[in-house]
C-alpha positions in Angstrom: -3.1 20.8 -14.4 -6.5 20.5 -12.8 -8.4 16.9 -12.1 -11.6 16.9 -13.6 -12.9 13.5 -12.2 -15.8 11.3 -13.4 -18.3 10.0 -10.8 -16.8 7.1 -8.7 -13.5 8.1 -9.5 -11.1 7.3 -7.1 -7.5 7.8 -9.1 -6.6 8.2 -12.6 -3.2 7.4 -13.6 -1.1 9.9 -16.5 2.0 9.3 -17.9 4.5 12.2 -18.2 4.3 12.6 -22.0 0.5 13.3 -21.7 0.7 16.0 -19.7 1.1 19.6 -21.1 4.4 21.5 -20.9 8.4 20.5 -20.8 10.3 22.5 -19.0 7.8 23.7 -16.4 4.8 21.1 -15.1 2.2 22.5 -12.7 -0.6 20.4 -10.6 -3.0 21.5 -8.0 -4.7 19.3 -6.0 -7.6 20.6 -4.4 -9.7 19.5 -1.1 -9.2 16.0 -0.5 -7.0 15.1 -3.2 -3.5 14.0 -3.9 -0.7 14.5 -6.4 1.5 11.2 -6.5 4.4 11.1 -8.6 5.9 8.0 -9.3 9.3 7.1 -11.6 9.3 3.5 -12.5 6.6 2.5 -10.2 8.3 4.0 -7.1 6.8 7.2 -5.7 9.0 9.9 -6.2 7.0 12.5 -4.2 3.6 13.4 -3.2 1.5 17.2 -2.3 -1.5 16.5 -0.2 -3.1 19.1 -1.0 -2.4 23.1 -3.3 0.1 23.3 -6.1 2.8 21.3 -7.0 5.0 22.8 -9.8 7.9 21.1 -11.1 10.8 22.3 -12.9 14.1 21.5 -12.6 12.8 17.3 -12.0 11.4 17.4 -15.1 13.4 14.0 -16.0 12.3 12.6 -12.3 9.4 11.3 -12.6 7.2 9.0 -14.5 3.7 9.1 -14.5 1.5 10.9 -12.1 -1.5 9.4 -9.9 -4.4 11.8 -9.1 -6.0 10.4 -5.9 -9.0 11.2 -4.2 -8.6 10.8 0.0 -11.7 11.6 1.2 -14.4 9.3 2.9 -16.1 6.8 0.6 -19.0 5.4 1.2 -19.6 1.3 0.1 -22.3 -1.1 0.5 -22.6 -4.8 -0.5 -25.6 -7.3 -0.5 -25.3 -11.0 -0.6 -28.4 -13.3 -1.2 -28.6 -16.9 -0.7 -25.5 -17.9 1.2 -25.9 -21.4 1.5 -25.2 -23.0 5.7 -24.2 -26.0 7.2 -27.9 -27.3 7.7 -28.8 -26.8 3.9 -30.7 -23.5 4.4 -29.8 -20.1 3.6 -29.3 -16.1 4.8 -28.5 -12.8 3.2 -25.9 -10.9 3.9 -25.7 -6.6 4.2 -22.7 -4.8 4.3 -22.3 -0.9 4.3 -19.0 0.2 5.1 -17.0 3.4 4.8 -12.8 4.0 4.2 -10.5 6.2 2.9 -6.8 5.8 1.1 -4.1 6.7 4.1 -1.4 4.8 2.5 -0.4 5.9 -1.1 2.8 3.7 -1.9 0.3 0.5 -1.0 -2.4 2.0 -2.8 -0.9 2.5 -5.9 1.1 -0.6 -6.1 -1.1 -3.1 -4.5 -4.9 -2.0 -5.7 -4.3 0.8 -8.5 -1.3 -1.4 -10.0 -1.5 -0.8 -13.9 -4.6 0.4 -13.8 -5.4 4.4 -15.5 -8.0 4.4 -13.6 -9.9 3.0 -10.6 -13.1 4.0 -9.2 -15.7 3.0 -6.6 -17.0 -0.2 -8.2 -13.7 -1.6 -8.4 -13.1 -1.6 -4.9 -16.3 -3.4 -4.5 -15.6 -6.2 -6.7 -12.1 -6.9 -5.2 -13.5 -6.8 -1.6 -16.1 -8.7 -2.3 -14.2 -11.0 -4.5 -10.6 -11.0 -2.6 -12.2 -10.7 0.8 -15.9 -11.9 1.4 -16.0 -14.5 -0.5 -12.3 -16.1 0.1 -11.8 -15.6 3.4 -15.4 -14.7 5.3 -18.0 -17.1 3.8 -16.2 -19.9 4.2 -16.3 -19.5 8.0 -19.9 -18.6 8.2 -20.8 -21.4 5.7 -19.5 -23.8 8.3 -22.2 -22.9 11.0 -26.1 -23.5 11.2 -28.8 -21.0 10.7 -30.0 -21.2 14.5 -26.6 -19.6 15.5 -27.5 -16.7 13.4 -30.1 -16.4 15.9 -28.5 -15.7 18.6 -27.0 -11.7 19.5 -24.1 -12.7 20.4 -22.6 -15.1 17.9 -23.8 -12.4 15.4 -21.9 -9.5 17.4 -18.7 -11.9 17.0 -19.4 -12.7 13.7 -19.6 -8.5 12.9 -16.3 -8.6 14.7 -14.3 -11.2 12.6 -15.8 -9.7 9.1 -14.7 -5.8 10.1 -11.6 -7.8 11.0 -10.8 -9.5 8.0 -11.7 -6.3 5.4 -9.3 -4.1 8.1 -7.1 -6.9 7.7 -7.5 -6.4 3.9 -7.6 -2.7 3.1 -4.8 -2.0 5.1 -2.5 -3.7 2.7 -4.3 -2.0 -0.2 -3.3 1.5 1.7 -6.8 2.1 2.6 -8.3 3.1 6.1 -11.7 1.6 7.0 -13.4 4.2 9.1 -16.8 2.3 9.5 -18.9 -0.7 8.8 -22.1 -2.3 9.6 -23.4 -6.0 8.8 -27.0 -7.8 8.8 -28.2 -10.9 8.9 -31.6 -12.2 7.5 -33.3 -15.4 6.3 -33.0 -15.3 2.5 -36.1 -14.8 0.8 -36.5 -17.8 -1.3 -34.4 -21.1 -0.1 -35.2 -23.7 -3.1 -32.9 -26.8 -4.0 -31.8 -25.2 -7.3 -30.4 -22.4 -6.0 -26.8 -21.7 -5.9 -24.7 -20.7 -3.0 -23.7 -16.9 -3.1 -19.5 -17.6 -4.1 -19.7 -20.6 -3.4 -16.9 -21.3 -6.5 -15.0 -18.3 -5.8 -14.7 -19.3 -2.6 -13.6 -23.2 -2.6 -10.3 -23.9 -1.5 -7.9 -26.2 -3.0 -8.1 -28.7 -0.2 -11.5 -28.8 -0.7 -12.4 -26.8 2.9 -15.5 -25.5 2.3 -17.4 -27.8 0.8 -16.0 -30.6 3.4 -17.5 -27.4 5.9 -20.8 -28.3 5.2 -20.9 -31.9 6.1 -18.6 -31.5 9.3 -20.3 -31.5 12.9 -19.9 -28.3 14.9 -17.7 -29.3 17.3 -14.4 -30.1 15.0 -14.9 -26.2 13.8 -12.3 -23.2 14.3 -14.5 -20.9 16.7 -14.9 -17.2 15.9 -12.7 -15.9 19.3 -9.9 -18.4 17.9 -9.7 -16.6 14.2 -9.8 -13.1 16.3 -6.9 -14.0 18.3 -5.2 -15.3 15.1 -6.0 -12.1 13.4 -4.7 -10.1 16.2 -1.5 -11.8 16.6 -0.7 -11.4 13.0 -1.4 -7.8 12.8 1.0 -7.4 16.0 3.4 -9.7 13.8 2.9 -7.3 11.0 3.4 -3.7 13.0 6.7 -5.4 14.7 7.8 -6.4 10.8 7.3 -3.1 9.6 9.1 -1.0 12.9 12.2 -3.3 11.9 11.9 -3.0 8.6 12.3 1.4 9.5 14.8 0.4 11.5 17.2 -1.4 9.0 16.5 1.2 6.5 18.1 3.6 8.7 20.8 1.7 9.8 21.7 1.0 6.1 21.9 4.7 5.2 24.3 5.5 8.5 26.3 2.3 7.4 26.9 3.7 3.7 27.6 6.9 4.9 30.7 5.3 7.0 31.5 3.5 4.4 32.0 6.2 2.3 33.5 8.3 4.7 36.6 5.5 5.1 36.7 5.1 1.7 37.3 8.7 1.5 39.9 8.7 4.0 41.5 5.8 2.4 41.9 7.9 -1.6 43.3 10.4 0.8 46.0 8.9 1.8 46.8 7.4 -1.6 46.9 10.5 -3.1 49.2 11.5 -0.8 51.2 9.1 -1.1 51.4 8.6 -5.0 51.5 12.4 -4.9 48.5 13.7 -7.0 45.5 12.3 -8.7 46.6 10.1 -11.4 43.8 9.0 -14.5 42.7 6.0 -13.1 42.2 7.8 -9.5 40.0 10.5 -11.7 38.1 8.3 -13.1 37.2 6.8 -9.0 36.4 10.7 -8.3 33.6 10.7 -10.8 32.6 7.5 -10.2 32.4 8.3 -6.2 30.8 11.2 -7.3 27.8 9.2 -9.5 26.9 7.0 -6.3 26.9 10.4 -4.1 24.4 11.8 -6.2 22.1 8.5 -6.9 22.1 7.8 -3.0 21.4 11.5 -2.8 18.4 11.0 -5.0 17.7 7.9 -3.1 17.1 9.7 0.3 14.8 12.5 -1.1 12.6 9.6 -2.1 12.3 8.1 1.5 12.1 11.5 2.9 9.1 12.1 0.7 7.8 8.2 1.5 8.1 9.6 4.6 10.6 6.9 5.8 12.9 9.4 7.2 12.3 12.1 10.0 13.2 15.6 8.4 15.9 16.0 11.0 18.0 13.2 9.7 16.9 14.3 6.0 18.3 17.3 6.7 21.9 16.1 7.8 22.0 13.6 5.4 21.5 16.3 2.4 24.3 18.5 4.0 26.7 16.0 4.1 26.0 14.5 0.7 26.4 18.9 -0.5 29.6 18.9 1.1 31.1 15.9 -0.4 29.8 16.4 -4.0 31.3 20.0 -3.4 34.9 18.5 -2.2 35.0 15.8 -5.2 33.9 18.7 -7.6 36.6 20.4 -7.0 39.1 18.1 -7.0 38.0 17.1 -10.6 38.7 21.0 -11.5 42.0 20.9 -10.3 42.8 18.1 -13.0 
């Protein structure tokens, strides 16, 4: 199967019953692109980049996300953004990105989309992200602080903070942006505020913003340390989070192995397998093969090293091969 894409497209979602063939499923992914394969919203495995043919996993998967990684280019203009002192700027963003992380990307932007392209990251970045979380802060200040270079430069700093912030947890990499100021080109009293709904909080924040004096105001260095700390908070998080999953897989491998131990000695004690210790043996061997089939998928998530992938698979082999056997000797 070969992705023709429309313009813009980004990803385009296909469920397993549309694609051709049963027994035997090919893809190709070519330059830039990706093959994600997902069963039941998890990704089940991924090619970067050549062929992907699958035939023996024909019941493993799902649907299958075609997803373009390379560089895309964005730009956003916002006119009228209403300040403290009644008047008004624009606002010019051009920024560039790329997807980097596919699990985040398909469940936290793609979701149950078919198909997403270029315009819809726009309107969930403006939406989600300039207008919740950066005008609010900006509409708090006065226009002579957009005169000055370097509350602008800080300014640049917290918006390419807070759309990093953002598009990381969408799975996507901003690479570049760039943001301008100017005086907006009409400033009349019937003139709306650019988001000025989308963005009112509950508490009323922003609108209170506008009638507050400067001095009771969050500066911009104090919402880039608080950015910073959470994004340390955030890479400390996930490192555990690794962590744990490792140490759950060595724990149920222990577990299994005393539990093994443990039928051992029954066995020889009762002397021989007896039909309810059968019916353990295939149930022993059920859970060796789903945890087997658990593993792949972090391996392919890339939540594994290959090393440990690789004695984890030998040791499952060898125990489905010892409780296989044992069944045939019934």
């Amino acid at each position: 199967m070969e992705w023709i894409r429309e313009k813009n497209l980004i990803a385009e979602r296909f469920e397993k019953e549309e694609l051709p063939g049963f027994l035997h499923r090919e893809f190709e992914a070519k330059g830039d692109e990706s093959v994600v394969l997902e069963k039941d919203g998890e990704i089940y495995m991924e090619k970067d980049h050549g062929k992907l043919s699958i035939s023996n996993l024909v019941e493993n998967f799902t649907d299958i996300i075609m997803v373009d990684k390379s560089e895309k280019s964005l730009e956003s203009e916002l006119k009228n953004v209403c300040l403290s002192d009644g008047r008004s700027i624009g606002i010019k963003l051009a920024l560039k990105f790329r997807v980097f992380n596919s699990d985040h990307f398909t469940k936290r932007l793609m979701g149950e989309r078919d198909k997403l392209f270029l315009n819809d990251v726009r309107d969930e970045t403006v939406s989600g992200v300039i207008c919740r979380k950066i005008l609010p802060k900006l509409q708090k200040r006065p226009a002579t602080d957009f005169a000055s270079e370097e509350f602008v430069e800080k300014a640049k700093s917290s918006i390419e903070a807070e759309i990093k912030k953002r598009f990381k947890e969408w799975g996507l990499l901003l690479t570049s942006l760039t943001a301008s100021f100017s005086a907006a080109a009409v400033e009349s009293e019937n003139d709306e505020c650019t988001c000025e709904k989308e963005s009112e909080e509950p508490d009323g924040a922003v609108q209170a913003g506008k009638n507050e004096k400067r001095g009771g105001m969050t500066t911009i260095e104090e919402e880039l340390s608080d950015l910073e700390n959470e994004r340390a908070e955030r890479e400390v998080v996930m490192e555990l989070e690794k962590k744990q999953t490792q140490k759950d897989m060595d724990d149920a491998l222990e577990a299994m192995e005393l539990k093994e131990i443990q039928e051992k000695k029954k066995q020889l004690k009762e002397g021989g397998v007896k039909a309810e210790e059968k019916r353990k043996l295939e149930d022993d061997l059920e859970n060796l093969k789903k945890a087997k089939d658990i593993t792949e998928r972090k391996f392919y998530k890339k939540e594994l090293s290959e090393e440990a992938f690789q004695h984890m698979m030998e040791d499952f082999e060898k125990r489905i091969i010892e409780i296989e056997t044992k069944l045939r000797k019934r």
